[in-house]
LOLUM-191704 format. One line per field, with one value per residue (C-alpha): residue in three letters; x, y, z. Coordinates in Angstrom, 3 decimals. Layout:
residues N
residuo ALA;...
east X;...
north Y;...
up Z;...
END
This chain:
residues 593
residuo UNK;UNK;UNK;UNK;UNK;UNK;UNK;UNK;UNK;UNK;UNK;UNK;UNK;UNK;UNK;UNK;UNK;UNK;UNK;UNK;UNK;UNK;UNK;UNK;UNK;UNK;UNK;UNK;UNK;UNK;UNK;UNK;UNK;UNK;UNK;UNK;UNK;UNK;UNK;UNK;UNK;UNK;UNK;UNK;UNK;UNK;UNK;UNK;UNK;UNK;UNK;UNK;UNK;UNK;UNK;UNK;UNK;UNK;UNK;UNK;UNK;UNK;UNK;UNK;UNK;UNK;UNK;UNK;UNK;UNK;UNK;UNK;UNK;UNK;UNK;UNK;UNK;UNK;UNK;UNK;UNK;UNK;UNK;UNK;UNK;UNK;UNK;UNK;UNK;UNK;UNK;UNK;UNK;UNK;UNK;UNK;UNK;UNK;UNK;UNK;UNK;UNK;UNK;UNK;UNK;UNK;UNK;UNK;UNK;UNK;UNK;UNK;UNK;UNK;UNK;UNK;UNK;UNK;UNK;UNK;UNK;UNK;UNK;UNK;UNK;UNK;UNK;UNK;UNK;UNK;UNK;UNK;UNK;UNK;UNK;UNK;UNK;UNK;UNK;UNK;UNK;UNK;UNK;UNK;UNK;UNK;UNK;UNK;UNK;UNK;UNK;UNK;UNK;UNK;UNK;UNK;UNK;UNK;UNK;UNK;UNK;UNK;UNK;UNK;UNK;UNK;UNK;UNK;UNK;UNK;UNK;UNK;UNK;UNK;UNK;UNK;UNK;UNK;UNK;UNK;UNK;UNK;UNK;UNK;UNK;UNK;UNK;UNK;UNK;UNK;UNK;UNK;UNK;UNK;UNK;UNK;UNK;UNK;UNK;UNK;UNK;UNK;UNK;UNK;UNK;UNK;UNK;UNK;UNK;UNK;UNK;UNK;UNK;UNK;UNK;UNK;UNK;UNK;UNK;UNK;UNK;UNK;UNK;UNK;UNK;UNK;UNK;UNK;UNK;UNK;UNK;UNK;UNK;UNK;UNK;UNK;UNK;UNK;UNK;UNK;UNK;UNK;UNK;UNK;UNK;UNK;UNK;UNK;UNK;UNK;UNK;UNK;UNK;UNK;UNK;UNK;UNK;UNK;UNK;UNK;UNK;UNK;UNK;UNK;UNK;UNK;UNK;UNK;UNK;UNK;UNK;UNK;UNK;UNK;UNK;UNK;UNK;UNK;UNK;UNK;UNK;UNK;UNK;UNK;UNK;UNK;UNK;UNK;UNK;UNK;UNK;UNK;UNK;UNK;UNK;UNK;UNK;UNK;UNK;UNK;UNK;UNK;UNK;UNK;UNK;UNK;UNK;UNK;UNK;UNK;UNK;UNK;UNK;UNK;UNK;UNK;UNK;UNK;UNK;UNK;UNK;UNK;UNK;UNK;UNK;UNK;UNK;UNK;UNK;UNK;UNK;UNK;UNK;UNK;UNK;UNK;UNK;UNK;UNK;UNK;UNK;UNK;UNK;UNK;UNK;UNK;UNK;UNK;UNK;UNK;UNK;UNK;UNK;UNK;UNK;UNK;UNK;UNK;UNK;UNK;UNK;UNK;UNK;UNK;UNK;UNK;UNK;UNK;UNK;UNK;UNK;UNK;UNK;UNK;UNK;UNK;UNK;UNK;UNK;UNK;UNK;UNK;UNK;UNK;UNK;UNK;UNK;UNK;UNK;UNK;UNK;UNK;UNK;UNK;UNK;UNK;UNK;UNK;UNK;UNK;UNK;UNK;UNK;UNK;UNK;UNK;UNK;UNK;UNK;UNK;UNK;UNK;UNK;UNK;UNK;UNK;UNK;UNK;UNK;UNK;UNK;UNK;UNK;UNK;UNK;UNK;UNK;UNK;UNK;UNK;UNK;UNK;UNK;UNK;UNK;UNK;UNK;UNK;UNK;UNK;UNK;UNK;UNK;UNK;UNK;UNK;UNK;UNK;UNK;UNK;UNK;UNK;UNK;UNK;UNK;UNK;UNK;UNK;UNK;UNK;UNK;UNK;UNK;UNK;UNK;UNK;UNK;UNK;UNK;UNK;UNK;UNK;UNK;UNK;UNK;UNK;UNK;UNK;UNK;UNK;UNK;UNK;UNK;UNK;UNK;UNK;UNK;UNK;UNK;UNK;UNK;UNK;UNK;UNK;UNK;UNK;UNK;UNK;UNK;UNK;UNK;UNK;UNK;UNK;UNK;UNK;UNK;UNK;UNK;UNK;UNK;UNK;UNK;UNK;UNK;UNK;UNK;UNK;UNK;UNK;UNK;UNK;UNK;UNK;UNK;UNK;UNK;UNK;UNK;UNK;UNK;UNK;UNK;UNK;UNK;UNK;UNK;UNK;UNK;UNK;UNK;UNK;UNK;UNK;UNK;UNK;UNK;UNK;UNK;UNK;UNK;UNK;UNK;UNK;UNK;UNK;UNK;UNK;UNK;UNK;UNK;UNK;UNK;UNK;UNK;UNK;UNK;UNK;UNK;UNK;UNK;UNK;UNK;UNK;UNK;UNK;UNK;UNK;UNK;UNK;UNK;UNK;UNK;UNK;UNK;UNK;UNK;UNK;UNK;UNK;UNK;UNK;UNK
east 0.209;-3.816;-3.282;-1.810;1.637;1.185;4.069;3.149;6.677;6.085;9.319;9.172;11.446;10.429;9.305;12.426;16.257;16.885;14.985;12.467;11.313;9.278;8.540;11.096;10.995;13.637;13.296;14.857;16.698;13.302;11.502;9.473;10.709;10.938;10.470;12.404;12.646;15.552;16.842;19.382;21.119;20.065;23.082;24.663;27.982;29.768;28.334;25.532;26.640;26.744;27.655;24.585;24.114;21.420;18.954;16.401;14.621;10.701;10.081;8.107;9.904;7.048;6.351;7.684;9.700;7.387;4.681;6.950;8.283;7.004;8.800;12.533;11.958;11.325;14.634;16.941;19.069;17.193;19.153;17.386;13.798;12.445;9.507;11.626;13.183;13.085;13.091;17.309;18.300;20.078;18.487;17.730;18.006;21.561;23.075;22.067;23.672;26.422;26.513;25.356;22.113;20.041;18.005;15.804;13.825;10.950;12.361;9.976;6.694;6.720;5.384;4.851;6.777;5.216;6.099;6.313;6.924;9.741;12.276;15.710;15.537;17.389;15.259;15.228;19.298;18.847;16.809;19.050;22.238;19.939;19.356;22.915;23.519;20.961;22.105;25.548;24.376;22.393;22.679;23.175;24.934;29.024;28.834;30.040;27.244;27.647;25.413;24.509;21.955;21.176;19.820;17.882;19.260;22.949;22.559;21.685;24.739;26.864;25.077;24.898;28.948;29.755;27.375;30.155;27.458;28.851;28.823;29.168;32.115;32.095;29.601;28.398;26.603;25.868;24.578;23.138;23.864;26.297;25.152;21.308;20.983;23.106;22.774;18.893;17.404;19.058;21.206;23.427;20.432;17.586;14.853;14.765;11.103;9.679;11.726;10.896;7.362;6.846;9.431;7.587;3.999;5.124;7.644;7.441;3.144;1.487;4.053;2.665;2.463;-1.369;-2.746;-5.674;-5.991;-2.244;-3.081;-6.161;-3.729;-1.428;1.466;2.301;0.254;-2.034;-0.446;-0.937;-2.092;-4.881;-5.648;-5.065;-7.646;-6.997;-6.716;-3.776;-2.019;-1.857;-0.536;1.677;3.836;6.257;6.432;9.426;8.475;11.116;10.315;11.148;14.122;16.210;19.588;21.962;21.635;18.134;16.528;14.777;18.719;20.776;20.171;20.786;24.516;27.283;31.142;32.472;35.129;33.844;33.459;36.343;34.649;36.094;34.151;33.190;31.421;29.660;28.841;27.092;27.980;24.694;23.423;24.236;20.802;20.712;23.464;26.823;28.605;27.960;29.617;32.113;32.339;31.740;34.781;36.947;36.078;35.460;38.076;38.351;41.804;40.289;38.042;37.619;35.204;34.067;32.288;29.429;26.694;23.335;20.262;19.972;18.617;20.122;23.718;23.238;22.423;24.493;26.244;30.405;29.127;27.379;30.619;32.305;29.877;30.805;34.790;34.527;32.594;33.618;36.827;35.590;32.798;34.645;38.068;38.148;40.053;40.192;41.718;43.297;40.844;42.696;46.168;47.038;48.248;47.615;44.081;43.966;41.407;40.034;38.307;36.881;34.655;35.650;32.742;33.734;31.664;28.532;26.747;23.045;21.238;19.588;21.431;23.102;25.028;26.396;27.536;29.299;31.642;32.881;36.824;37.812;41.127;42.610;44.149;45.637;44.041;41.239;41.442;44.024;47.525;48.314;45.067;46.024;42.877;42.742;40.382;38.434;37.031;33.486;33.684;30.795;30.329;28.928;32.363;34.322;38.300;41.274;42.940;42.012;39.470;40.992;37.804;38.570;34.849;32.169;29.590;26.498;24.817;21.062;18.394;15.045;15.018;12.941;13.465;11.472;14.056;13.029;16.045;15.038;15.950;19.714;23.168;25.021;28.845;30.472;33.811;35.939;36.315;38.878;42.337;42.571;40.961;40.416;39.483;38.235;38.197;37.353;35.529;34.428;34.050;32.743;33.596;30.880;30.584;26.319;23.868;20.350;18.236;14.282;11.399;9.914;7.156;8.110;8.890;13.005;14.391;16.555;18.307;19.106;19.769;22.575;21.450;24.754;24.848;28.123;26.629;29.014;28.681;29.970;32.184;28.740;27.253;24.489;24.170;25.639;23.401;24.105;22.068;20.563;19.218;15.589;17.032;16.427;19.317;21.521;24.100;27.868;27.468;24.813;25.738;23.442;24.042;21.939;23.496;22.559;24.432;27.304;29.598;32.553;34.223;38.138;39.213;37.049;39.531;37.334;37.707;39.581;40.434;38.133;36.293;34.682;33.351;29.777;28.446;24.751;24.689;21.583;24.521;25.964;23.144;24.748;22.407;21.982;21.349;19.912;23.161;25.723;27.950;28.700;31.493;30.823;32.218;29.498;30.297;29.736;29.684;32.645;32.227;34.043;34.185;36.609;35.780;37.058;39.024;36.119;33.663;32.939;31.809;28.741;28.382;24.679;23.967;19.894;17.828;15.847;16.186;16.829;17.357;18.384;16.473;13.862;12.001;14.879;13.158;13.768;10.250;8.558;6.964;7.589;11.219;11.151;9.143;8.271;8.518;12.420;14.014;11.697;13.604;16.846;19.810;23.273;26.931;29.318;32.248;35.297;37.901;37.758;35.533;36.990;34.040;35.656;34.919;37.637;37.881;40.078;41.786;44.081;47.357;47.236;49.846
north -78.228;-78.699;-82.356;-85.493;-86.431;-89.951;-92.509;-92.597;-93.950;-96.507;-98.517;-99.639;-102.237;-103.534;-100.952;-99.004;-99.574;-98.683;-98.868;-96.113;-94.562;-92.420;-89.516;-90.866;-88.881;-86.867;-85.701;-82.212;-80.988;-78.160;-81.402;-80.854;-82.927;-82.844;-85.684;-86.574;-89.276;-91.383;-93.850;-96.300;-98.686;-101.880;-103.280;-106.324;-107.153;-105.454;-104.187;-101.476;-98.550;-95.486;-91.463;-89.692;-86.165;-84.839;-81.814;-79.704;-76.938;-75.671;-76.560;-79.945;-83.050;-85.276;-82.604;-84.426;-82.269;-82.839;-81.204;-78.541;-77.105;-79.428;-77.067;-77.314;-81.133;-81.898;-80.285;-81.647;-84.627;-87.587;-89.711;-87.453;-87.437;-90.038;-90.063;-89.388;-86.663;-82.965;-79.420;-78.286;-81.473;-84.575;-87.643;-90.834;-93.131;-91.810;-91.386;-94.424;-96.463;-94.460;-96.123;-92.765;-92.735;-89.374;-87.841;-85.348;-83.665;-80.895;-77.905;-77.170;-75.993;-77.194;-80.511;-83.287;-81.660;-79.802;-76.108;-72.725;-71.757;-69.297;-69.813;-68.579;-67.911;-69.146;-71.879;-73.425;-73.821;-75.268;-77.937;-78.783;-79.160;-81.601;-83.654;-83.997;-85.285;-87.712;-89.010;-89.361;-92.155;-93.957;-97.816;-96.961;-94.451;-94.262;-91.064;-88.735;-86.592;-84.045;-80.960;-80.759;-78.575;-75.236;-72.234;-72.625;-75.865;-74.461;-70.964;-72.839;-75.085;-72.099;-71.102;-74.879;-75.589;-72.715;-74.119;-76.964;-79.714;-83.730;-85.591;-83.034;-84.152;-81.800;-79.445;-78.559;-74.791;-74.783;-71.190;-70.278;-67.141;-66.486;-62.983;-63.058;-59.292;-57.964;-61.229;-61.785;-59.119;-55.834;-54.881;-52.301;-51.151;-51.004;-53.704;-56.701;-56.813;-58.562;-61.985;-62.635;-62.032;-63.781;-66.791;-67.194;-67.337;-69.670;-72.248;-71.547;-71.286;-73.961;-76.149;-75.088;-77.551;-78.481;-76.490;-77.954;-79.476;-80.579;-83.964;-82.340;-79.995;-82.681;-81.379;-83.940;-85.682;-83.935;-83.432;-86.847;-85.476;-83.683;-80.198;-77.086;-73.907;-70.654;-69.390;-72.516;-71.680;-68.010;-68.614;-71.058;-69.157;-66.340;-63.817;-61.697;-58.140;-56.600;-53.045;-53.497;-55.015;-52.154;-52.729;-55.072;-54.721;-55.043;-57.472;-60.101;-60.067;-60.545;-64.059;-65.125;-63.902;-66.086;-66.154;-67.386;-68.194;-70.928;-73.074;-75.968;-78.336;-78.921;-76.818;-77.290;-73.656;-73.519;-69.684;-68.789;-65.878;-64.935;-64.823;-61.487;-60.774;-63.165;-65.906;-64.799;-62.714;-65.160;-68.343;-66.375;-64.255;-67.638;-69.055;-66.119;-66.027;-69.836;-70.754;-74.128;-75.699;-77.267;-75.158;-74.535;-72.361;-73.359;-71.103;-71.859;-70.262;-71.179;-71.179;-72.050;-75.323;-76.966;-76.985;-78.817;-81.607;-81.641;-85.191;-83.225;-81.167;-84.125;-86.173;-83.244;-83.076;-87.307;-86.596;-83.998;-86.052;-89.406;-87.831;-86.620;-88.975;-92.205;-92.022;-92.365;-88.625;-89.491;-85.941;-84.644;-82.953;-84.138;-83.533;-79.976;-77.763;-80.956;-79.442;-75.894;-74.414;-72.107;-73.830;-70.691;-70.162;-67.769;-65.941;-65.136;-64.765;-63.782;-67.527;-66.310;-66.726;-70.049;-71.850;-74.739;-76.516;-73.156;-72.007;-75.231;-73.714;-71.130;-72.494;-73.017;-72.222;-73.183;-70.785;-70.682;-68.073;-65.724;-62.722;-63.628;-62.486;-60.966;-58.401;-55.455;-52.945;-50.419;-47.514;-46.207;-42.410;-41.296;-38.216;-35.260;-36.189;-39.393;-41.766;-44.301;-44.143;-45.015;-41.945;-39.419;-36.565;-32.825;-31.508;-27.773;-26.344;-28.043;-29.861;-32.228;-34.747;-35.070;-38.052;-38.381;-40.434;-43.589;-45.158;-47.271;-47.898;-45.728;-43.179;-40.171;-42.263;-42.798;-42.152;-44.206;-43.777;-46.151;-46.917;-46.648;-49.978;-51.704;-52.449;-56.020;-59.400;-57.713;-60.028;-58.733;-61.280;-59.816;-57.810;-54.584;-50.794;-47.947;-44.299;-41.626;-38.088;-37.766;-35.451;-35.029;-32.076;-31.024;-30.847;-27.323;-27.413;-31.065;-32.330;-32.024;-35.419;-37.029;-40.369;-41.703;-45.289;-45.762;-49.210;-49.855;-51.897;-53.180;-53.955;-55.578;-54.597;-56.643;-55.010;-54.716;-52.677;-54.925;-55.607;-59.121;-60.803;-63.737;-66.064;-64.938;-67.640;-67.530;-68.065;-64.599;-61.964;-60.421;-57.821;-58.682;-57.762;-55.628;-52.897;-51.176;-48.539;-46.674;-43.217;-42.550;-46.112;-45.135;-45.336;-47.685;-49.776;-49.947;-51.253;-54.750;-57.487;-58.309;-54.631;-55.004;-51.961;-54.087;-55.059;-52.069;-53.687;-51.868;-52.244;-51.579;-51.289;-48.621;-46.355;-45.806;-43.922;-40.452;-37.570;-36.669;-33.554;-31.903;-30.504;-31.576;-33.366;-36.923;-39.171;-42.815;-46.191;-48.759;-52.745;-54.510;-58.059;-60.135;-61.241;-62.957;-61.174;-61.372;-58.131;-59.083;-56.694;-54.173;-54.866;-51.638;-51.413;-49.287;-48.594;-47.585;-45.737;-45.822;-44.567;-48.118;-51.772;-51.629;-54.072;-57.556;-57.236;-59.447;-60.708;-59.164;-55.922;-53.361;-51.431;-51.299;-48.066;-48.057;-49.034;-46.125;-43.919;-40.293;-38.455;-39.868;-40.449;-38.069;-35.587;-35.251;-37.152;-36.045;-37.017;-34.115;-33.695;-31.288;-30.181;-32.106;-34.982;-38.101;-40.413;-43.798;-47.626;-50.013;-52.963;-56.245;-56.646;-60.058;-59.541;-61.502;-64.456
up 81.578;81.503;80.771;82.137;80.452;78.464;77.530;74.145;72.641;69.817;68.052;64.529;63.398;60.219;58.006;57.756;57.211;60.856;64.090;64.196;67.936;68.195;70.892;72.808;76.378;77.683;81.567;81.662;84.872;85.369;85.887;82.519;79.442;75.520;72.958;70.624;67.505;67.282;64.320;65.050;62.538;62.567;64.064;62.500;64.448;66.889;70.607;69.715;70.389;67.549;67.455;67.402;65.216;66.677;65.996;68.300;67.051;66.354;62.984;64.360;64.674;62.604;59.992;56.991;54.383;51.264;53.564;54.963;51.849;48.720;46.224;48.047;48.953;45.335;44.281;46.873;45.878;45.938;48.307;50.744;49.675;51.900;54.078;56.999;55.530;57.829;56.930;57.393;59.535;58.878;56.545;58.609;55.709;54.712;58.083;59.819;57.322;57.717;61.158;63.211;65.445;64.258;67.271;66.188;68.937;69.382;71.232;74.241;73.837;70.175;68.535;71.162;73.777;76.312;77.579;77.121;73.493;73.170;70.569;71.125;74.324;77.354;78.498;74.945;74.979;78.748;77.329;74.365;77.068;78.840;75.425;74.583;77.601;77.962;74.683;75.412;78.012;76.318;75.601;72.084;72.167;72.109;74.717;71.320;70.292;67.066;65.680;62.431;60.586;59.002;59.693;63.282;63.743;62.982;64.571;68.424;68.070;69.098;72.061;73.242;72.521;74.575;77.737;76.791;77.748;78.461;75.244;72.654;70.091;67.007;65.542;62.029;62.251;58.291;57.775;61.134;63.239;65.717;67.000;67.626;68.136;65.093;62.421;62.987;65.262;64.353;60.940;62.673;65.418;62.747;63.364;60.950;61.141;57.918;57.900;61.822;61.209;57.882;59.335;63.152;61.402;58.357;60.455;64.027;65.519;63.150;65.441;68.861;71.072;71.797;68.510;66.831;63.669;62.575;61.664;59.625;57.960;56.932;59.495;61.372;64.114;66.713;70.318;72.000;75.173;73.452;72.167;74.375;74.749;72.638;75.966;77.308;74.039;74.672;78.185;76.532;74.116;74.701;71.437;71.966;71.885;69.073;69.639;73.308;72.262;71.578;72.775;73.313;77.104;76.956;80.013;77.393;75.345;78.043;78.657;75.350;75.755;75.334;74.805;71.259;73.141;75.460;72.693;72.550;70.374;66.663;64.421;60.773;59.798;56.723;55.065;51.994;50.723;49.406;53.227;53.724;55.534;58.081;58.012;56.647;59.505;62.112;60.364;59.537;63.078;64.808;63.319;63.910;67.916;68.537;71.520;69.161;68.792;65.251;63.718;59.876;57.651;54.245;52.092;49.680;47.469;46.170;48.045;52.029;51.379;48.685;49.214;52.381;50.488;47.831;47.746;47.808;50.262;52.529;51.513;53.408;56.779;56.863;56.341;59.404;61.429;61.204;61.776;65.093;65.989;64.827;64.821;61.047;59.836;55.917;55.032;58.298;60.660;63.253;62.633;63.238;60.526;57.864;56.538;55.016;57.670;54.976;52.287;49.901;46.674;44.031;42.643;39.364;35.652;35.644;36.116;36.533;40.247;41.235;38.757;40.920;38.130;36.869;40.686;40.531;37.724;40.518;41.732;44.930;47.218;50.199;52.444;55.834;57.557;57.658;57.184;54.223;55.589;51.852;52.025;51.047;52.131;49.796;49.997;47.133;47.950;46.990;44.884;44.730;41.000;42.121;41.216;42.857;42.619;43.887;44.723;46.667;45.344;45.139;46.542;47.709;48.049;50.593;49.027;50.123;48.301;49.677;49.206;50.466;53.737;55.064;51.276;49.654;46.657;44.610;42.781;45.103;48.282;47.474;46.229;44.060;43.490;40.269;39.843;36.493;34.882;36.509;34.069;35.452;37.186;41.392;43.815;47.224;49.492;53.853;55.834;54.159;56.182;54.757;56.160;55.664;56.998;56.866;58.311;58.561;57.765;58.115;55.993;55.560;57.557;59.336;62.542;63.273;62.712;65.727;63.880;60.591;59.144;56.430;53.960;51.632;48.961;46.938;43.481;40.496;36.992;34.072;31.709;29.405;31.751;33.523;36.896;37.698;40.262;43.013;44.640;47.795;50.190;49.278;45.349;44.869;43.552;45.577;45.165;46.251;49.805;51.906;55.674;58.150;60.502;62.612;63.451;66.706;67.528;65.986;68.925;68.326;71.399;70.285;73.567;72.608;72.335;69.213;67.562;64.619;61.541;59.217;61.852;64.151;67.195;68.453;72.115;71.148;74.648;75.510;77.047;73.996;72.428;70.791;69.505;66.395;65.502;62.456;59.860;62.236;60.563;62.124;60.735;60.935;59.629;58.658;58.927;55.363;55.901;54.340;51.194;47.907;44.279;41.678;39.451;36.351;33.544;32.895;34.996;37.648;41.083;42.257;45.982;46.969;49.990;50.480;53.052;53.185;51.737;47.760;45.401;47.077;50.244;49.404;52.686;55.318;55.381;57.569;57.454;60.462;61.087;65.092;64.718;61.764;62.198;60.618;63.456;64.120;60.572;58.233;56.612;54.119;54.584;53.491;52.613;52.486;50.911;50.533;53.363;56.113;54.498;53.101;52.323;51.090;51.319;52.504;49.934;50.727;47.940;46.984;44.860;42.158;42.435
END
């Protein structure tokens, strides 16, 4: 770095409930170094020492939430609107006097610690090993050291327990991914384009290490060693390139791998099933794989970052982790087989969206395993006249159904296939697949298309007809559950330990690339991501197939015109039906006790 490193650590004492230090330095084992804040309780008897729960991540460690996100901070429950109070991480004020230490650090490169900037990469996880294990030796520390935080901050826990670093006790992943490329990079191969953009710009670069201005812009303090050139920034930052980043197997991918399985830790994983964009599949994927002798999953709904802080749902992070971090196991974490491991949310009534006190209506369950042992997958076929049933169709004549492709949600861009009203309260609980048999065919007059992308969308309709909404995790409305697939990756690996009936297990590896050509005929099965509904005595199910993002996409969009473009996908897409063509959908359904 351009300039020399300064000890610039300050302790406050006095203003605050707990002992406040600030940019607290942490030598890393590349001989660089992060800072971090730390808040210890103010120790009245006993030797010292605490658990620490501990966060790293680029969102700026001195950025205070009312600054970050003023709308969201005002909302959250108020035990956790404090001037210490961080975008998706842990509340001082609460936690210290819940005896835990809270170490909150910048991840390299961001805030006041020096670096390269390159989020979710590699490097970044090295340095978060080296921070849990400096705090597990610290003199007040107990050597136990716990994750907890959403999104980012939940999504890097599982790449760091699998590295299986000294110290680390327990984690918390609260809505965070568990599969970079296919949860946040790529929805079944096609780039997810408009979130990463709109997210790096918004959260991620005003939090450069060395930028300008900060304190000016009321975003936390300026870098203490002093402003860097446009020029030192540039050199200092690392945007992935997403076009480049293709495959699974691709050079800047490959480092980011890691085994679900190496993680041993207890694990408390936290879904909402109105993530089903970005967070969803890997809470729930993450629990399935985890090599974890205790390991749970709790679902949720509402918005990303409100349930976190809900005072059950807190009252649930400090049952798991005292359990874990103290020794104190209230409900029976520890003791195998005591605790249910699946804790679940039934979404049933239309509620609204963004309505917290009316999701709160929704029931939960307990259940033993996951997938439920009493599914029953039941497949409802698509029919040529557009419907959704239960039995197979007596289709003796071919037949194709054609929509314009590269959608933009309009009618002309998609299919949509509605079931009869249903004679009695269905839930479908799991992992969803649907089984298509598409093509692609040219304009007159156009270039020959080579691929095609398949959006579905499971929508719910109440037995008056209207569509009945959930909440997605920006607060907008969300159908019931959302699938990609990109044709030409279409290639299924059933000799993957993790391959599963309801559960196809894709490579993405850049060797698994098929052709597609234009009117042959290509059966494929397309991963929905697991979901909850309970479809209740009239209500109907519509399942969309779209060319592009529809209704519930919000900012997750998949439109960039390299990843898509006209000379690849333009054209007409098709599902065909009749001998030799069973187009159906896979649903989990419960039996009704």
């Amino acid at each position: 770095m351009p300039n020399q490193y300064r000890d610039i650590q300050t302790t406050n004492t006095t203003d605050f409930p707990y002992t406040f230090e600030q940019n607290v330095t942490v030598p890393l084992g590349n001989c660089g170094l992060i800072r971090c804040n730390v808040y210890i309780p103010k120790a009245t008897s006993g030797n010292g020492k605490f658990p620490v729960l501990m966060t790293y991540g680029p969102y700026g460690k001195d950025v205070p939430y009312k600054q970050f996100n003023p709308k969201s901070f005002a909302e959250v429950d108020p035990a956790h609107q404090t001037e210490h109070s961080a975008w998706e991480t842990p509340t001082p004020h609460f936690w210290t006097e819940q005896g835990y230490v809270v170490v909150r650090a910048d991840e390299i490169g961001i805030g006041q610690s020096p670096g390269v900037l390159h989020v979710k990469s590699a490097a970044a996880i090295d340095g978060f090993c080296d921070l849990i294990e400096w705090a597990a030796e610290q003199p007040w520390s107990t050597g136990k050291v716990g994750l907890l935080g959403v999104s980012y901050y939940a999504a890097t826990q599982w790449q760091v327990a699998a590295r299986q670093p000294k110290g680390l006790t327990a984690i918390v992943p609260w809505e965070g991914f568990s599969d970079a490329y296919s949860e946040s990079l790529r929805h079944g191969g096609i780039l997810s384009n408009k979130f990463f953009d709109l997210w790096y710009a918004r959260q991620v670069a005003p939090n450069q290490y060395g930028l300008p201005g900060r304190a000016a812009r009321n975003w936390g303090p300026d870098t203490v060693e002093g402003d860097l050139t446009e020029q030192e920034l540039e050199a200092n930052c690392r945007k992935d390139a997403l076009h480049e980043q293709r495959y699974r197997d691709d050079e800047q991918l490959v480092s980011l791998n890691f085994n679900l399985e190496d993680i041993i830790v207890p694990v408390l994983s936290v879904a909402n099933l109105g993530g089903s964009l970005l967070h969803l599949r890997g809470n729930v994927n993450g629990y399935l794989w985890a090599g974890s002798e205790f390991k749970y999953l709790r679902f949720i709904v509402g918005r990303h970052d409100l349930p976190f802080y809900y005072p059950e749902e807190v009252e649930v992070q400090r049952s798991f982790l005292d359990a874990w971090l103290k020794g104190e196991d209230r409900d029976g974490w520890t003791k195998k087989g005591q605790l249910p491991p699946i804790d679940m949310i039934l979404r049933q009534g239309n509620v609204g969206y963004n309505d917290p006190v009316a999701e709160k209506t929704f029931r939960r369950r307990k259940e033993k395993e996951w997938p439920l042992a009493k599914t029953k997958y039941t497949p409802f076929f698509l029919t040529a006249e557009q419907g959704l049933q239960s039995n197979r169709p007596d289709q003796s004549l071919p037949k194709k159904l054609s929509y314009r492709a590269l959608g933009k949600g309009q009618p002309s861009d998609m299919l949509s296939f509605t079931s009869a009203p249903f004679k009695s309260d269905t839930e479908i609980t799991g992992h969803i697949v649907a089984h298509l048999n598409v093509s692609v065919s040219r304009d007159r007059w156009g270039s020959t298309p080579s691929d095609l992308d398949l959006f579905i969308s499971l929508r719910h309709l109440s037995p008056t007809g209207e569509e009945i909404s959930y909440t997605g995790s920006a607060g907008d409305p969300v159908p019931i559950t959302k699938g990609w697939l990109r044709v030409s990756l279409r290639k299924i690996n059933p000799e993957h330990p993790r391959h599963r009936p309801w559960l196809p297990y894709r490579n993405y590896y850049s060797t698994d690339v098929l052709p597609v050509i234009p009117n042959e005929v290509y059966p494929v099965d397309i991963e929905i991501w697991p979901t909850n509904v309970v479809v209740e005595t009239g209500g109907r199910l519509v399942l969309e197939v779209s060319s592009g993002d529809t209704a519930g996409t919000g900012i997750w969009g998949h439109d960039d015109p390299i990843d898509r473009s006209e000379a690849v996908f333009k054209g007409d897409n098709c599902i065909h039906f009749g001998p030799g063509y069973a187009n159906y959908i896979t649903l989990p359904i419960i039996p009704q006790q």
